[in-house]
Structure formats: C-alpha cells, structure tokens
N, C-alpha and C positions, 0 to 999 in steps of 0.2 A: 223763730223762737230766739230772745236772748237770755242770757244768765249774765245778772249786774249782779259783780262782787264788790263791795265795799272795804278795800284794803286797809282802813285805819280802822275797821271794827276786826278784821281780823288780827290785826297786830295787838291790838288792844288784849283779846282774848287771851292769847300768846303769853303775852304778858302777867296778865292775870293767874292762871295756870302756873307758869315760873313763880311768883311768888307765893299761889301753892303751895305749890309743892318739892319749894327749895332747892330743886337741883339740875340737873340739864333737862334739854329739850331737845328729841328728836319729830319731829312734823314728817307725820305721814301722808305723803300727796300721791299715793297710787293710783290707778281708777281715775287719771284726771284730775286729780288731787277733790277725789268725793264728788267728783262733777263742776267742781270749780274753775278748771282748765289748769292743766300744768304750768302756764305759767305763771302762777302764786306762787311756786317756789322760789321766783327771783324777786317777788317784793315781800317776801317776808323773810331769805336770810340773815337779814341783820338781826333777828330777836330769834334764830334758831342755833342749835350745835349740828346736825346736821339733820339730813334728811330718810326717808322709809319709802323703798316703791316695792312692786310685786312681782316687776320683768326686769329683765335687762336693758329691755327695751325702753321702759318707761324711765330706769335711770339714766341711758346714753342722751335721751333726748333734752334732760334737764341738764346737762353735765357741760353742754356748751354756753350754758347762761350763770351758771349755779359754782362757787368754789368748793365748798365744804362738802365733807362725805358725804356718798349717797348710798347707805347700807340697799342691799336687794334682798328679800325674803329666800330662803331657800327652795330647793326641787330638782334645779339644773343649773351646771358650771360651763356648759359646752362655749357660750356666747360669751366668759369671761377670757375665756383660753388664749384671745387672737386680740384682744381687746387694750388699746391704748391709753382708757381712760384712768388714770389715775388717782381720781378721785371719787371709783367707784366703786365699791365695795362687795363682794359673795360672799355668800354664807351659803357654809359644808353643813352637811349632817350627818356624813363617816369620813372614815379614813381614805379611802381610796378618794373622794371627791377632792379632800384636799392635798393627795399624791397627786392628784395631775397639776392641779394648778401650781403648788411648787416647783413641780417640774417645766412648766411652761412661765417661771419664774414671778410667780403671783404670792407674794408674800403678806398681803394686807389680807384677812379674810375676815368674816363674824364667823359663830357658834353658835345654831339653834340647838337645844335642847326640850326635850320631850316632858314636860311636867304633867299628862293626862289631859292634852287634847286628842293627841296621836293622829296628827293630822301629818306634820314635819318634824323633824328634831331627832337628835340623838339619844337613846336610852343610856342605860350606865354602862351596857357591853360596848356600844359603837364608841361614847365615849373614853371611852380609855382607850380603844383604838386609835382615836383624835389624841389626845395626849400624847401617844407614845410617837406619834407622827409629829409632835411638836417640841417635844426633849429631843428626839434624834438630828432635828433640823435645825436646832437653836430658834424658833419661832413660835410667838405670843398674839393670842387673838384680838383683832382688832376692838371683836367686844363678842359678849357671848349672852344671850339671853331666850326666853322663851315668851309666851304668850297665854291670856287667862282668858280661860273658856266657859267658866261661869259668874265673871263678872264679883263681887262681892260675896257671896255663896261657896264658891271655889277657890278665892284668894288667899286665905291664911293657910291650906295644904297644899296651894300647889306654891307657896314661898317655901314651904318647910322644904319641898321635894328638890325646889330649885338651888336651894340652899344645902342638899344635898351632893348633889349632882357636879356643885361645882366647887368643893370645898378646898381642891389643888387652889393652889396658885397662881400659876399659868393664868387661869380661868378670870385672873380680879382684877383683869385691867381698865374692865368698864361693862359693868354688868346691869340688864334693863330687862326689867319681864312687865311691868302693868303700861295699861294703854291709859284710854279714857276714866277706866276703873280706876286708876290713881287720887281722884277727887273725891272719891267718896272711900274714901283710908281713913281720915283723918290725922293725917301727919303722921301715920304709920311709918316704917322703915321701906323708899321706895327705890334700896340701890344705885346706882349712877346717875342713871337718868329715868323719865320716862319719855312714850312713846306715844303722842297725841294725833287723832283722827277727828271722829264726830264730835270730841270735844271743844277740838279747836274753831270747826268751823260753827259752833255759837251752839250746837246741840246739848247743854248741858246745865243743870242750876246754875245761878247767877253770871252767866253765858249771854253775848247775843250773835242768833245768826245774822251772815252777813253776807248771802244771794240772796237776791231775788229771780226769781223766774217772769219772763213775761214775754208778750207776741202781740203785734199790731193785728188792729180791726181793718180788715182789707173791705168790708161789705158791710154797708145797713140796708134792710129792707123791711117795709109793711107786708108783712101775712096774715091771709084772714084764715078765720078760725075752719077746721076742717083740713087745713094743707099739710102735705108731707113736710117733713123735714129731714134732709139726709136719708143714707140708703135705711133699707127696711119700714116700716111701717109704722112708723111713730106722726102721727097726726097733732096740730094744733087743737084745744078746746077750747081756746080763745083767740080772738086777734092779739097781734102780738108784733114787735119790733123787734125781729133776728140781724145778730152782728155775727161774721163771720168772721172769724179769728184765723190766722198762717199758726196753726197750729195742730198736730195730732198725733196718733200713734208711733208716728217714725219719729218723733221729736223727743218722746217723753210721757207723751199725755195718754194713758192708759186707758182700754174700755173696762169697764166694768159695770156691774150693778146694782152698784150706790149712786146718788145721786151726787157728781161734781158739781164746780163751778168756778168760777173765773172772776176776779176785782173787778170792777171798771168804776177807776172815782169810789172806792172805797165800799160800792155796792157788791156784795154777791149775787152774780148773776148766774144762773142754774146754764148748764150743760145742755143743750135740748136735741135728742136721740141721740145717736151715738156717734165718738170721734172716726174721722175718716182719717186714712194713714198722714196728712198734710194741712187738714183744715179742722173746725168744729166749730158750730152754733150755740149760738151763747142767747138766752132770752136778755134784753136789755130794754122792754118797755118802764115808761119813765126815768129813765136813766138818759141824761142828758149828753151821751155821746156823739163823738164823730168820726171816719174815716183817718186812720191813720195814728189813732192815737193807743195806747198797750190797753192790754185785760192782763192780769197777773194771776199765774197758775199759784205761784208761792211769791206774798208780800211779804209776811213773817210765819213767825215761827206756826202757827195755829192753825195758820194753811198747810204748813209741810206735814205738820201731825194729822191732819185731817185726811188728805191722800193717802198715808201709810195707813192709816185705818180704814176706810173704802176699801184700799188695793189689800188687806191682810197680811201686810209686811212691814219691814221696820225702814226708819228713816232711812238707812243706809241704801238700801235698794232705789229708793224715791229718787236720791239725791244722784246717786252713782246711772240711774236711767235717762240726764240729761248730758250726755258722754257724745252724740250721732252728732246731728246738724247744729247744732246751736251757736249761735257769735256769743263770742265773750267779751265782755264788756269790764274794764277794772276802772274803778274810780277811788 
C-alpha cells in the first residue's frame, strides 16, 4: 500500500485557509499528520506558524526536521521534564503540572482550558491556580486556548465561555480555540490563530484533498463461475477476471458489509469476498489491466467519503487508519 501526497495541493489549501481566515496558522499533523506521514511537516513549514501533535513523541520526532514551535496537546508533562527540545512546546492543565516543569526549568508552556468538551483543560478553579503560578514566577503562556466540540452549534458559547475564562491578561499573548470549524465563521472573531487538521488536508468546501491511496495488482487470473474466492464462502456467479491487490486489513482496508471497491483506470472495480489481513480481490473483467500496475482505495475525494459511509465513521478515522504499513510517497 502506498499513500501519494501531493505537497503543492497541500500548500495551496494552507494558503487558502490563511486568507480565510486572516490570521495565523497552526497545522495539526498528529496521527501522522492524518495519515499523511509526519513528514509533511517539513514541506509545508514555510506557509505555517507552527505546529499541533498529541504526544510528545510525535513532536520530538518532527523537531529534528521542523524549526518553529511544536505545541503538544495536553494530559502529561513527564517526557517534557528531561527533554532538550527547545522548540517543543506542553500544555498544563493545573498548577502543579506547571510547578514541575518550572522547576525542572521549562519556561515555554501552552494553557488548555476547558470550554464544555471536558475531555482536557483547566476549569476556572484549576485556572486561577495557573495564574497564580504565573504571577509568582514572572511567566506568560506561550498560548492558551481550548477546542470546539460541536463544530458550528457549540461555537458562539463555547467562545463566550472562553472568553471568560481568560479575560486576565497573562492569558493574551496568543489565544486559539477553533480548528476546521473556523471556515464556516464567516469572518467571525477567530483570535490569534487557528488550528487546522481535516481541513487542511483538502476535507473541506472549496478544499482539495491531496492523498491518494493505492496498491499494486500483484495477480490476474480467469475464474470460472462457481469458484471460491478468498477465505469463507463467497463463490463466483459468473466467470470472472480476479486481480489480486498487496492490499488489506492490516493496511487500512477494512472488512465490512457494504459493498467496496478499488479504481483501476478509472473503473470501479467491486471488492470480491472479503479482505484478508495483506491482500484482496478486486473483480476487474473488461478492464484492461496488468500486473504491476495500482487499484486506488482513495483517488479523490468521493472515494474517502464513500469508505467513511460503508465503515459508519467519519473521514478522520479512514484517513488516520493508513498510519501501519504504508510507503509514503510526496510529490
């Protein structure tokens, strides 16, 4: 299985987005950056402010390639404590979290706060705990913000709350709460920056995504009608030209019981019985294939939606479940 990212449509998007929405850009590449492969982060810093992961891990690994901040989501500090990267960024969510790390002499931090997802974040007790840990120490957060949990629905309360929350001072040195959900404001008030994921990578109105998914045809063979196919019991009802694709569940490509399929040359070719952890059969009569050449799980955009609806889930899962085996490919 490969994943071909197209780095001048992602830039492009980027760009696009920035003029949006007027003001910085932070690019969240967590997760592989969506399944894209972490390293997009280093062809697209030039059109970012900085970056968004979810470990620490996932930001030391970008931080050898990448200059500009790497905020980390909040949860745990422990792996910032010992930590030399400079230009990597935690976020507290009380006081004590950011009593150690001053004290293990970590002066750069973010501020999540709690607007009613209550998943991370500081409520108004824990914060003013934070504050008072930040008057006593002479130190200002690197940036403080939170996250919106129901998209367009929940945004105009949980700005009011956020805008509550953090009405010191301290608190204003660079403040960012919408993600994706930022494009559909309207040029609302969207604080410092925002924070872009599914959007950037082309999931969004006047958007284009910019992977592809795809896997070489290792196998053509004539079956005649009657014959198994794959484990279990799924039989031919016709003769039939089966290609067998380096492709399956341990890659990405999910079983289910909807009917997939696979490009080849621009055909939809139907999934035929079900994927085995490393291969899958793809019907491809009249389709003028040969050995060696891709079937694309996702060409564009209509196939990624088309899987998330099959599998019952949302792009995100689809895209972030190309993470295991797959070569990454950037052009």
């Amino acid at each position: 299985m490969q994943t071909v990212v197209d780095i001048s449509r992602l830039r492009h998007n980027i760009r696009r987005i920035r003029a949006q929405t007027g003001n910085g850009f932070c690019a969240v590449v967590k997760a592989q950056a969506y399944g894209h492969g972490a390293a997009t982060a280093s062809y697209i810093e030039p059109v970012c402010d900085c970056f968004m992961t979810a470990t620490y891990d996932e930001a030391a690994a970008i931080s050898m390639t990448v200059k500009k901040p790497i905020l980390v989501l909040g949860g745990e500090i422990a792996p910032f404590l010992q930590s030399d990267d400079t230009n990597v960024i935690p976020t507290v969510c009380d006081a004590s979290q950011l009593e150690h790390l001053l004290k293990n002499g970590k002066k750069v931090f973010s501020v999540a706060v709690n607007t009613g997802m209550n998943r991370l974040g500081a409520n108004a007790e824990k914060l003013d705990g934070i504050l008072s840990v930040c008057k006593t120490n002479n130190v200002v957060p690197w940036s403080v913000y939170s996250h919106i949990y129901g998209g367009i629905s929940s945004a105009y309360a949980q700005s009011v709350e956020f805008d509550k929350l953090t009405q010191d001072r301290i608190l204003h040195k660079r403040r960012h709460l919408y993600s994706s959900v930022a494009l559909d404001l309207g040029g609302s008030y969207l604080y410092d920056m925002v924070r872009c994921g599914i959007a950037m990578y082309g999931y969004a109105d006047g958007l284009d995504p910019c992977m592809k998914v795809r896997a070489k045809i290792v196998s053509l063979s004539r079956v005649p009608r009657g014959e198994h196919i794959g484990y279990g019991d799924y039989t031919l009802d016709r003769d039939a030209t089966i290609a067998t694709v380096r492709c399956g569940y341990a890659d990405g490509l999910r079983r289910c019981d909807k009917q997939l399929y696979l490009r080849v040359r621009g055909a939809k070719c139907p999934i035929i019985g079900m994927p085995c952890m490393d291969l899958c059969m793809i019907d491809v009569t009249g389709v003028q294939c040969r050995v060696g050449e891709f079937a694309y799980l996702i060409a564009d955009r209509s196939d990624a939606e088309y899987l998330a609806k099959c599998y019952g889930t949302i792009i995100y899962e689809v895209l972030t479940g190309f993470n295991g085996r797959c070569e990454r490919i950037y052009m």
